[in-house]
C-alpha positions as CSV (number, residue, x, y, z in Angstrom):
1,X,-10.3,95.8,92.4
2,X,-7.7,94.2,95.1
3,X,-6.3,96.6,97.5
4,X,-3.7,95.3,99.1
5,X,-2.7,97.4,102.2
6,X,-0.1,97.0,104.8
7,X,-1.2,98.5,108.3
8,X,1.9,99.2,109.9
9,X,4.3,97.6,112.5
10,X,2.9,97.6,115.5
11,X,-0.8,98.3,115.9
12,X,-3.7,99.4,113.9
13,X,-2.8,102.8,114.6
14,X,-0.2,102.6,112.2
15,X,-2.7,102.5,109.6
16,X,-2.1,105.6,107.4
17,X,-5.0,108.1,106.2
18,X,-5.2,106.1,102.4
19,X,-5.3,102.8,103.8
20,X,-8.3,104.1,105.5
21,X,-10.1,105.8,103.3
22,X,-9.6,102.9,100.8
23,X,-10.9,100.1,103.3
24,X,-13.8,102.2,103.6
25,X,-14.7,102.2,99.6
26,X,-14.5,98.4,99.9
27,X,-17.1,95.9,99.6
28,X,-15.2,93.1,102.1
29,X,-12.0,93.1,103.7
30,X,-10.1,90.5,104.8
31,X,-7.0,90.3,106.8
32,X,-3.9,88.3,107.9
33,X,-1.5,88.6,111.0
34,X,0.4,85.6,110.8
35,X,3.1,86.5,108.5
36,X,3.9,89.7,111.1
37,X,2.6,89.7,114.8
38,X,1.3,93.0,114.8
39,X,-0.2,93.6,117.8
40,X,-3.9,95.0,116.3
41,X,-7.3,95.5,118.2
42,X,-9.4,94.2,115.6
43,X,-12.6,95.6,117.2
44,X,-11.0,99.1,116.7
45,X,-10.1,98.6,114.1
46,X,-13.4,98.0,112.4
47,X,-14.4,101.3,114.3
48,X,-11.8,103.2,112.2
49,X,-12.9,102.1,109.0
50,X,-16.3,101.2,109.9
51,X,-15.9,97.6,108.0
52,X,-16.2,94.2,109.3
53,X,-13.0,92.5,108.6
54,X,-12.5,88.9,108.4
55,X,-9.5,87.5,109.9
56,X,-7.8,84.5,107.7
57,X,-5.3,82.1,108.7
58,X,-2.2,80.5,106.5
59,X,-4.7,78.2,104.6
60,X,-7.2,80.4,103.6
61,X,-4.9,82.9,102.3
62,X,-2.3,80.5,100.7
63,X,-4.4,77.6,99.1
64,X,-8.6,78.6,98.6
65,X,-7.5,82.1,97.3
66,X,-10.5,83.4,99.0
67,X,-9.1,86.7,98.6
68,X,-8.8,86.3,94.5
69,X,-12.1,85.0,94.7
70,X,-13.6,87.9,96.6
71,X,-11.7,90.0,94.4
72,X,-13.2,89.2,90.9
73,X,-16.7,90.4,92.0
74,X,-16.1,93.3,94.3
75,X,-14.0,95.5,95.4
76,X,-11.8,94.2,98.1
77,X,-9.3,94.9,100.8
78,X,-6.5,92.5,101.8
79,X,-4.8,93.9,105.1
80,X,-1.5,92.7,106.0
81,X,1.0,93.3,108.9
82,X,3.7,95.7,108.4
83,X,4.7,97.1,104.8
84,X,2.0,95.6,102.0
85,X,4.8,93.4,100.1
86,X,6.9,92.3,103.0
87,X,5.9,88.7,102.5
88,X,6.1,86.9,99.5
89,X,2.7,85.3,100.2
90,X,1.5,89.1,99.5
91,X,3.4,89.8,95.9
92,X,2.1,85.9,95.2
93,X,-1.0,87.0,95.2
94,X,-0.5,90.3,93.4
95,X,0.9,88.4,90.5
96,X,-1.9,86.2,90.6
97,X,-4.4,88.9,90.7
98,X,-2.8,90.4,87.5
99,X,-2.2,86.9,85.6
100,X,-6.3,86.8,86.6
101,X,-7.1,90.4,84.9
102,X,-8.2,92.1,88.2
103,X,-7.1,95.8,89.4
104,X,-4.8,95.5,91.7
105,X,-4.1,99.1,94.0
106,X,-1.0,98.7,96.6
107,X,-0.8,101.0,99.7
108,X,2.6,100.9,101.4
109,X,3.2,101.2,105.2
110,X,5.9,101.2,107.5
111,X,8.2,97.5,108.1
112,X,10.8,96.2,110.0
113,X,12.9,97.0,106.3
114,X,12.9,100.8,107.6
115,X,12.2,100.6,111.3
116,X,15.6,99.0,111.8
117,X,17.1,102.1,111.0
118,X,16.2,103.1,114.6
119,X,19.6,100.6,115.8
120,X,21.4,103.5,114.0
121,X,22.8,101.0,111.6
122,X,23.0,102.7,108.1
123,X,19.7,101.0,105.8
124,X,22.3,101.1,102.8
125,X,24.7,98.7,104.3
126,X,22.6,96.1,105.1
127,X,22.9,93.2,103.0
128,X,20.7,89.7,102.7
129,X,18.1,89.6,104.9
130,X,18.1,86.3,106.6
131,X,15.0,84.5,108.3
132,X,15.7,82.1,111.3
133,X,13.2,78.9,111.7
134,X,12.7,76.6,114.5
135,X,15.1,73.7,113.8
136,X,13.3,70.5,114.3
137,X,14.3,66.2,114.7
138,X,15.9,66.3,111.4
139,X,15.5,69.8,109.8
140,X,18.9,72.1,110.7
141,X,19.1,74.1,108.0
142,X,22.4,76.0,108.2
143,X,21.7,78.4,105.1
144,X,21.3,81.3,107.8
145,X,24.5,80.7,108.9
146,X,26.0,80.8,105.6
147,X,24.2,84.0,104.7
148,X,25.0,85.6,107.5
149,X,28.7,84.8,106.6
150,X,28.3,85.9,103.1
151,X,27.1,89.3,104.1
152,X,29.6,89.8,107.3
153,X,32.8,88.8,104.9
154,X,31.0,91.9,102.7
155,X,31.2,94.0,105.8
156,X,27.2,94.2,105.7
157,X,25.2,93.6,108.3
158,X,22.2,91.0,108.6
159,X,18.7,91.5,109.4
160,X,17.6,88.2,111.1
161,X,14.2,87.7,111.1
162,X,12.5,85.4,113.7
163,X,10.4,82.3,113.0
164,X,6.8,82.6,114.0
165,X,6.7,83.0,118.2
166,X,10.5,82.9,118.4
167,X,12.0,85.1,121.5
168,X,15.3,86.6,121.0
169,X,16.9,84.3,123.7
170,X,16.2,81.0,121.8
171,X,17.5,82.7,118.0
172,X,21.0,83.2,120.6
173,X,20.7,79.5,121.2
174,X,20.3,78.8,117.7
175,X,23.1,81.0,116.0
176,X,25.5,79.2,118.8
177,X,24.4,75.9,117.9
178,X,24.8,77.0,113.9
179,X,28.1,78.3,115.1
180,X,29.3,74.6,116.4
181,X,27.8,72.8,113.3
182,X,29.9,75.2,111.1
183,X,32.8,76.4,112.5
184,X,32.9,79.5,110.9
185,X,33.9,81.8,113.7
186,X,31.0,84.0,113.6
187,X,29.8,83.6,117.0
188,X,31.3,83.3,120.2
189,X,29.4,84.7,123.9
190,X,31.5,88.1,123.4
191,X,30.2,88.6,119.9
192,X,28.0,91.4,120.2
193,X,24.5,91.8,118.3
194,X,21.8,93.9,118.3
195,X,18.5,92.5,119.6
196,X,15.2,94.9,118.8
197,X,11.7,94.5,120.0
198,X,8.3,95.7,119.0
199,X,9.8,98.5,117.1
200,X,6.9,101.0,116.4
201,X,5.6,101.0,119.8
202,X,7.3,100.9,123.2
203,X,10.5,100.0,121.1
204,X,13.6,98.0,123.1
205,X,17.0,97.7,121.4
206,X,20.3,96.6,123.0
207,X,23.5,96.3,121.4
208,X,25.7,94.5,123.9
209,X,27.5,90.7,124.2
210,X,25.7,87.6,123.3
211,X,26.4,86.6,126.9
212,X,24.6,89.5,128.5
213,X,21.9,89.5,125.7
214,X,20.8,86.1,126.8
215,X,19.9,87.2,130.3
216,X,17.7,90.3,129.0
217,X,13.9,89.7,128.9
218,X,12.7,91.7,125.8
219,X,9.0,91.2,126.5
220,X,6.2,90.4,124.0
221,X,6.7,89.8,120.7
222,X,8.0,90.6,117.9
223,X,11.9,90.0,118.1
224,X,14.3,90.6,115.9
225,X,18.3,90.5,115.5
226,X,21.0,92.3,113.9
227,X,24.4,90.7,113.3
228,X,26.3,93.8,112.6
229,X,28.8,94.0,109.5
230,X,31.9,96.8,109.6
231,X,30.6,99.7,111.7
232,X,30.7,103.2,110.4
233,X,32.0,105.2,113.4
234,X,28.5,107.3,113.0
235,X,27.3,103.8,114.0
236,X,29.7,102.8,116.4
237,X,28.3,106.0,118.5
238,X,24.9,105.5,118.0
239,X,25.3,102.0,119.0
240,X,26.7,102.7,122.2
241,X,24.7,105.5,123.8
242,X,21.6,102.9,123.2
């Protein structure tokens, strides 16, 4: 059996009552933390669930399938940062597990999918949620920019989700030089956005200008933006008494 379990946004204390109980039943455990910085004692962890968890990086999850291995012979847990299927590294391997005849149990938890809800935006009107890399010599990609467009000319707004280690001052940096590449008109200083921060525990969020958003230190890790789309005037007041 492969239990994958997603231990929350923030910390290990996130970590519901069933994600506990199953770790427990398991015979190893395994986790990653590099597809979602969640900021997890793993030391306490293993207190809470009394297991010794090993702690994989991107190659050992993605390419020796030590999990799947682990997996055919025991009972195994697979914990992940934030909700259990955030990542499609996770449902890869769920769809490997099946294709390979093992169990496979999923145990849900909460995400930055749900947690932005806490801007006050409306979940329902957010369309295409758009990841933001680190451009490097060569590599611009300017799909974010184009579906942020697509959603915004929907009147939805845009989850942007940061690359790996990426503040919220340098995505600023990034959507302004998209915004000279394409010319699309989506970003000026006064355009204002919403920038949250390590939603879950001492949360930060600050809907103001992009000019005044770039001088705001949002502290550790992780970022993330919202372009808004047409604002409900529910929003618009929720948005301003932040």
């Amino acid at each position: 059996m492969l239990y994958i379990i997603g231990i929350g946004i923030h910390d290990e204390t996130d970590m519901s009552l069933k994600a506990a109980n199953a770790i427990r039943k398991c015979n190893a455990v395994f986790a990653e933390f590099y597809t979602s910085p969640v900021k997890f004692d793993l030391e306490n962890l293993e207190k809470i669930t009394g297991k010794k968890i090993i702690l994989l990086d991107r190659k050992q999850v993605e390419e020796d399938e030590i999990v799947l291995n682990s997996a055919k012979t025991k009972d195994t847990a697979f914990l992940v940062g934030g909700d259990a299927l955030s990542a499609t590294t996770h449902t890869e391997i769920v769809l490997d597990a099946k294709k390979a005849g093992i169990p496979v149990k999923i145990i849900h938890a909460s995400s930055i999918f749900t947690a932005v809800a806490e801007t006050g935006l409306m979940l329902y009107k957010f369309g295409k949620t758009v990841s933001l890399p680190f451009p490097a010599e060569g590599y611009f990609p300017t799909t974010p920019y184009t579906n942020i467009k697509e959603n915004i000319d929907s009147g939805l707004h845009t989850l942007l989700l940061l690359d790996i280690g990426m503040l919220s001052g340098k995505a600023i940096d990034i959507l302004l030089e998209l915004e000279d590449k394409m010319k699309g008109n989506l970003f000026t200083v006064e355009t204002k956005l919403v920038v949250v921060a390590h939603l879950g525990g001492d949360s930060v969020i600050k809907y103001d200008t992009i000019e005044n958003l770039k001088k705001m230190d949002f502290g550790a890790l992780p970022h993330a933006i919202v372009v808004p789309g047409k604002l409900h005037f529910h929003e618009e007041e929720f948005l301003d008494i932040l």
